[in-house]
N, C-alpha and C positions, 0 to 999 in steps of 0.2 A: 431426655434433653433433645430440642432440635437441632437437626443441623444447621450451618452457615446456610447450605444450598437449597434446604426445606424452610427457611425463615420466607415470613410474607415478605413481598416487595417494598411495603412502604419501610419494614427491619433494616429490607438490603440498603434500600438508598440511602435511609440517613444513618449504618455503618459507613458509605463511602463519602458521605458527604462531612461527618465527620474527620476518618480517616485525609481525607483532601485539605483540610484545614490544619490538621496534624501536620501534613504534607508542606505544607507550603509554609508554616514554620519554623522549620528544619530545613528548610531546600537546600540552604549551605552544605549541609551533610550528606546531601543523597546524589547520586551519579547524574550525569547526563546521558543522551545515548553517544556510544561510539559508532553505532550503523544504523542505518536505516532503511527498510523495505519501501519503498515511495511509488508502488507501481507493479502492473496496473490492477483495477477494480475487475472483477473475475476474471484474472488470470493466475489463477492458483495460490494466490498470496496467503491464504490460512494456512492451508497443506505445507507450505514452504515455514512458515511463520512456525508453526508448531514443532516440526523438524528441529530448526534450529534454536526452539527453545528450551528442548531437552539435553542440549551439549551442557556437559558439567561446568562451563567458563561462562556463560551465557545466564542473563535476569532480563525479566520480560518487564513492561508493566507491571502495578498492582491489581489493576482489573481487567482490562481490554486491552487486546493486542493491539489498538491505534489509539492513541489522545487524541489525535486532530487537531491538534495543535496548530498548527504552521499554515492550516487551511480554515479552520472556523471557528477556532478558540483564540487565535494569536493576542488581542485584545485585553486576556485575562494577566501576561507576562510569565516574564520565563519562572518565576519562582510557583505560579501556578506549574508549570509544565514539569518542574523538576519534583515536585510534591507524589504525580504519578509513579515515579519512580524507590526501587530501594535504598535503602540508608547506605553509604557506602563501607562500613562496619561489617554490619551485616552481609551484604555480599559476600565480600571479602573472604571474613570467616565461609558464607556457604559453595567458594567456588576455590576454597584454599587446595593445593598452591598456588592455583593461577589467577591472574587479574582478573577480578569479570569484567567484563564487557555487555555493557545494558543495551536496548534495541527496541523501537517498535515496528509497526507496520503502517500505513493509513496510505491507500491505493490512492486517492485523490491528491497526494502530494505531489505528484510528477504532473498530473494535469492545472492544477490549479493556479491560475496566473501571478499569483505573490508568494506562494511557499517556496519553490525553490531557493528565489533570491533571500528570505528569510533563514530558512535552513544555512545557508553559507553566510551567512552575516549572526548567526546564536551558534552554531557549532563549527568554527570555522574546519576544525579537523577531522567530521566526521567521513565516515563513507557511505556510499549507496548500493542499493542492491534495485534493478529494475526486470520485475520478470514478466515476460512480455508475452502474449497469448495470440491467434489469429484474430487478426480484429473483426472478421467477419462473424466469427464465432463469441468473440467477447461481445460482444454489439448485442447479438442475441441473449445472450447467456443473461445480460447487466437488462436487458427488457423484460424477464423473467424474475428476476431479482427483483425489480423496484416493479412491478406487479403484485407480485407476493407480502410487497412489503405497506403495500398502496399507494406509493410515490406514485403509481403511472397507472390509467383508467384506459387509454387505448390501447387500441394491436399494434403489432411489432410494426405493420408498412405503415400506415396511419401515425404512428410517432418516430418513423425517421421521415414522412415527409412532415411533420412541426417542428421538426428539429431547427432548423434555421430561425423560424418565427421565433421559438420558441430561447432561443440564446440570442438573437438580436439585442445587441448592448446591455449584455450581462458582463463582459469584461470587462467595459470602462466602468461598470457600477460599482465593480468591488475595483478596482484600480482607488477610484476616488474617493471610495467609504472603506478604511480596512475592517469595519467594525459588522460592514454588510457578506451574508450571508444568501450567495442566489440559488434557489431550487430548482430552477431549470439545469442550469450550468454544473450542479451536484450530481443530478439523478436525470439528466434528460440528453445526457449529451452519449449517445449511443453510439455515432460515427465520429466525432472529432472525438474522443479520448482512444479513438484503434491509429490515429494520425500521427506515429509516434515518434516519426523524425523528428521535427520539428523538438518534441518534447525530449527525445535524447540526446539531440545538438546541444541544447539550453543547458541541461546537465553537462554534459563535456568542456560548456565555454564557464559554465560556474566552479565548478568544482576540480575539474582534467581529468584525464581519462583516466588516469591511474586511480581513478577514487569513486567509480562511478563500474559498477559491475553488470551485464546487461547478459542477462538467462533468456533461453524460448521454456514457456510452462509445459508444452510438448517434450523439448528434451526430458525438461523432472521428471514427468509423468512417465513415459518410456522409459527410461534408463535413471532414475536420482542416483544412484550413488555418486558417478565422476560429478554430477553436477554439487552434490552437496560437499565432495573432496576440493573442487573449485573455488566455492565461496568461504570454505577453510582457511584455505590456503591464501584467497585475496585478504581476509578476513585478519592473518596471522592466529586464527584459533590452532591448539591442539586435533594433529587428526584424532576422530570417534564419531563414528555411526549412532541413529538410535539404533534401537531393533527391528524395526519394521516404517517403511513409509507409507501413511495412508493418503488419502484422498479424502478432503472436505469439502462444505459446503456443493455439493455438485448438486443442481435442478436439472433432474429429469423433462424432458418433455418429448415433441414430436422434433424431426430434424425440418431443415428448414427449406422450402421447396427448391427444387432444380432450379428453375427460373430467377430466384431472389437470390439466390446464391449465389451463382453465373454474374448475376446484376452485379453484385456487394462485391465480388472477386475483385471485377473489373474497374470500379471507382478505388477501388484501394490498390491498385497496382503501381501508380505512379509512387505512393507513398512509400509501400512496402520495395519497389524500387533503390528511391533515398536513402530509406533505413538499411538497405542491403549494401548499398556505394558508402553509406556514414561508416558503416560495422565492418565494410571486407568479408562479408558474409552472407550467404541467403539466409529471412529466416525462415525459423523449423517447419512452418505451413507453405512452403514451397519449396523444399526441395524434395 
């Protein structure tokens, strides 16, 4: 017998595409989330993701850890959205005695110009988790990523100077179209998604700060445990560890020269400034 995970693609897709129809005829029955991962795009968000989706209180998605929902599916409605998720029965029984508590992740929520205000208008109670990375380093990291992935044909200095060109009135296009989907503004925005004041003001004035969690992916990596006792605790889960914290999705490559580095420091200081004065805190790539 084959397996699920040994089945050809075209098997896989149309079990989920099935299974999504199943889904969305039921949505009545099946959870929403009560948290949310919204942030950011390589800074650690699988590795975190995974972590907490091994706590026994805790139901992930049916297939991927992000719907994308709130950023490029919003169109389909919330009963698509609730379809991803488990039947609330079933849970139940598999997280008995405790509530579960459903979740996903999609890094693009917190940058994306209509998800958040979405997210607080379909869950008005949920919470957030935003784990925040040096954006000089995520910048790089995310140009390695959508190279690999063939979103992006240029080097890393050659597509952060298109960067501007290249999102030039991409926010009013999806402002005006909810139904529009931009690729530059998705996969090209290397220096405005490390911009993160801005983006975690927006959260504090949607949601408040009590509901709105803000991690450095440096503290996880260095020390997870207090960090993943934190998001416990904000969370109201039972404390439990998994066994061991790994590290996902990481691209190797070369570091990045002295000189571009120094450069990228220095354009982000002002911002990493704000977000230090927003938090009451330096974060964890500068202190």
């Amino acid at each position: 017998m084959i397996s699920r995970r040994d089945a050809p693609q075209w098997v896989k897709e149309a079990g989920r595409a099935a299974t999504r129809t199943g889904g969305r005829l039921t949505a009545g029955a099946r959870l929403l989330p009560a948290f949310l991962m919204v942030g950011t795009q390589r800074g650690g968000t699988t590795s975190l993701f995974r972590a907490l989706a091994q706590h026994p209180a805790v139901v992930q998605p049916n297939f991927h850890k992000g719907v994308h929902f709130f950023d490029v599916n919003y169109p389909r409605g919330l009963d698509w959205y609730r379809g991803h998720f488990p039947v609330r029965a079933l849970a139940e029984r598999k997280t008995a005695p405790a509530a579960p508590m459903a979740f996903e992740s999609a890094g693009y929520y917190m940058h994306h110009p209509l998800a958040p205000e979405r997210i607080a208008r379909d869950l008005p109670d949920v919470k957030l988790i935003a784990l925040l990375r040096d954006p000089v380093e995520r910048a790089y990291s995310a140009h390695k990523h959508e190279l690999a992935r063939g979103f992006e044909t240029e080097p890393f200095e050659r597509a952060l100077e298109l960067e501007p060109e290249r999102l030039a009135g991409e926010i009013e296009k999806i402002k005006a179209d909810p139904g529009y989907v931009s690729h530059a503004h998705r996969h090209h925005s290397y220096l405005d998604r490390g911009r993160y004041a801005d983006q975690i003001e927006r959260l504090f004035a949607l949601f408040g700060r009590d509901r709105v969690l803000v991690l450095f992916a440096e503290d996880f990596f260095t020390e997870p445990e207090p960090c993943y006792d934190r998001i416990l605790d904000f969370l109201g889960l039972p404390q439990w560890r998994p066994p061991s914290f790994e590290r996902h999705n990481a691209r190797p490559g070369s570091p990045l020269p002295d000189a571009l580095l120094r450069r990228l420091t220095d354009q982000y200081t002002p911002w990493d400034d704000k977000l230090a004065a927003l938090l009451g805190e330096e974060p964890a790539w500068r202190r």
